[in-house]
One Martini backbone bead per residue (centre of mass of N, CA, C, O) as a GRO file, in nm:
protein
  101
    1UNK     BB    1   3.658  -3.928   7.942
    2UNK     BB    2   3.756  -3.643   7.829
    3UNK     BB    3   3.592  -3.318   7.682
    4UNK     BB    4   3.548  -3.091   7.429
    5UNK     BB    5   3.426  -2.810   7.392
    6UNK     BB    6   3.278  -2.676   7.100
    7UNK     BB    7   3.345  -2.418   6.909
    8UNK     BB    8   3.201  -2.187   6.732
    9UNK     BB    9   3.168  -2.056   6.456
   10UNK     BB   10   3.216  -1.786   6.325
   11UNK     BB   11   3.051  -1.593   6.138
   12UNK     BB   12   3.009  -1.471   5.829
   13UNK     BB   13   3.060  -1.264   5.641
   14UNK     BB   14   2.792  -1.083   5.477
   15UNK     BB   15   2.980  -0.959   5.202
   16UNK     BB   16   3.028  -1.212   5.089
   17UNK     BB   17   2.703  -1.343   5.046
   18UNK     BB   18   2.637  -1.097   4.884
   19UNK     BB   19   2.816  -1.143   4.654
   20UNK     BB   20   2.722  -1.446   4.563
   21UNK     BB   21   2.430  -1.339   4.512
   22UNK     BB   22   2.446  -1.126   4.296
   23UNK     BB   23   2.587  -1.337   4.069
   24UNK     BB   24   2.407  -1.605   4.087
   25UNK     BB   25   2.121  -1.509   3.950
   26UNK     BB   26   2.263  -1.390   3.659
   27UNK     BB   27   2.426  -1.658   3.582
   28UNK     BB   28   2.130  -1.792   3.555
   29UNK     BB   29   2.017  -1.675   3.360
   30UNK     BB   30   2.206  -1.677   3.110
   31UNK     BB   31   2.224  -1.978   3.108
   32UNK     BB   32   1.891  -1.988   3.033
   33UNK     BB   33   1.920  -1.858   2.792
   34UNK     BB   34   2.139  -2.020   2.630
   35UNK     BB   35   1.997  -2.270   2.627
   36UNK     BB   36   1.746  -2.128   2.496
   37UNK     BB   37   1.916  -2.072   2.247
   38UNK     BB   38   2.009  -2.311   2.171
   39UNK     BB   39   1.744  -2.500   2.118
   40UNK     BB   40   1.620  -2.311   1.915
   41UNK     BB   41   1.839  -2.336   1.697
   42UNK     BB   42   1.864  -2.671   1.655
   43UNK     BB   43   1.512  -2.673   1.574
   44UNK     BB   44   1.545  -2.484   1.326
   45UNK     BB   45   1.693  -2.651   1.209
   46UNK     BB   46   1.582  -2.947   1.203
   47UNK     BB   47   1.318  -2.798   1.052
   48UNK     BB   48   1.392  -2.865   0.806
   49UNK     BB   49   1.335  -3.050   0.522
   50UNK     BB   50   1.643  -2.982   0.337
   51UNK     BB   51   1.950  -2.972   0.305
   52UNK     BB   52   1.909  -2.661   0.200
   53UNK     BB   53   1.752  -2.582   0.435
   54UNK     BB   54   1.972  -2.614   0.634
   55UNK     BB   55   2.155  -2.485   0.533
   56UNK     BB   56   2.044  -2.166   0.511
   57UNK     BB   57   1.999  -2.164   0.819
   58UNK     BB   58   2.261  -2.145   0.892
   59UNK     BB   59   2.361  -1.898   0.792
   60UNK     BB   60   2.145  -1.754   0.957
   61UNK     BB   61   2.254  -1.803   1.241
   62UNK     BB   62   2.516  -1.706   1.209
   63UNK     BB   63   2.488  -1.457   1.162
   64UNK     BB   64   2.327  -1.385   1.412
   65UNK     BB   65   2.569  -1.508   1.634
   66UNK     BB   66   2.865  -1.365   1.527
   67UNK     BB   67   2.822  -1.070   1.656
   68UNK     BB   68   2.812  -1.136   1.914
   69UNK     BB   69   3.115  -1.230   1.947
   70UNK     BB   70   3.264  -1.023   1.815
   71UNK     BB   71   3.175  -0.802   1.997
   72UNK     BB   72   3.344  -0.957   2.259
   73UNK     BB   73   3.610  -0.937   2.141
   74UNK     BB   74   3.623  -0.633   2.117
   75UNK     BB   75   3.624  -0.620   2.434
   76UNK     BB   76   3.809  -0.828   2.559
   77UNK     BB   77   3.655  -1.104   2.650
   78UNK     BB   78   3.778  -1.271   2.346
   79UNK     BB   79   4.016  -1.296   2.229
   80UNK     BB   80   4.092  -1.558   2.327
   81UNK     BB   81   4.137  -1.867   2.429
   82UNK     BB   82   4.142  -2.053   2.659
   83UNK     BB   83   4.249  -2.245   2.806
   84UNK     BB   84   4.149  -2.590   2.652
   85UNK     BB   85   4.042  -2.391   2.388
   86UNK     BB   86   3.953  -2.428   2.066
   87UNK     BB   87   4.007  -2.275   1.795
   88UNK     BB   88   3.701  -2.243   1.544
   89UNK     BB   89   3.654  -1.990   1.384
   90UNK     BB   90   3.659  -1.787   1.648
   91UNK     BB   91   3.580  -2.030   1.789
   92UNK     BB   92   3.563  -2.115   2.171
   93UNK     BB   93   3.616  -2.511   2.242
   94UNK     BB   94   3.640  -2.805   2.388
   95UNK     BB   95   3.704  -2.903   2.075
   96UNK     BB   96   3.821  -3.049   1.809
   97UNK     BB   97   3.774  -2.928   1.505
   98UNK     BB   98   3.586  -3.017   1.296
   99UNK     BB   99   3.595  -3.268   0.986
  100UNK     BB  100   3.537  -3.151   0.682
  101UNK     BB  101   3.484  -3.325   0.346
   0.00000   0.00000   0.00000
């Protein structure tokens, strides 16, 4: 039975490469940041010793990262929130809304 040998693959250029590595390690950074943003948020929520300090907390995590959200929307990054996503107050998440009655 007669075999042909394989040619390799000519390597992919090196600038797509790089545009990869560019993006991917600031990404990985991002991520690690908001991971330990949402964290650091849930921890400080959950020490309130009463439901009015957890209140209180609550409230005031929101008014600190609601700027954030805010300032993104205006720069046009966030004006909408994309297919999949339910706008909750503002905010696009994956999820309906939670309902609080």
């Amino acid at each position: 039975m007669a075999t042909t040998k394989k040619r390799p693959s000519p390597p992919s250029p090196k600038g797509s490469q790089t545009r990869t590595v560019d993006y991917l390690k600031p990404y990985a950074r991002l991520r690690t940041v908001l991971d330990a943003l949402d964290i650091a948020v849930l921890r400080h929520y959950w020490d309130g010793e009463t439901a009015a300090d957890k209140n209180r907390r609550a409230a005031e995590l929101e008014g600190l990262i609601r700027p954030v959200i805010d300032q993104l929307r205006k720069k046009g990054i966030a004006e909408e929130c994309p297919a999949g996503l339910n706008n909750c107050g503002g905010c696009c998440v994956p999820y309906r809304c939670p309902r609080i009655e």
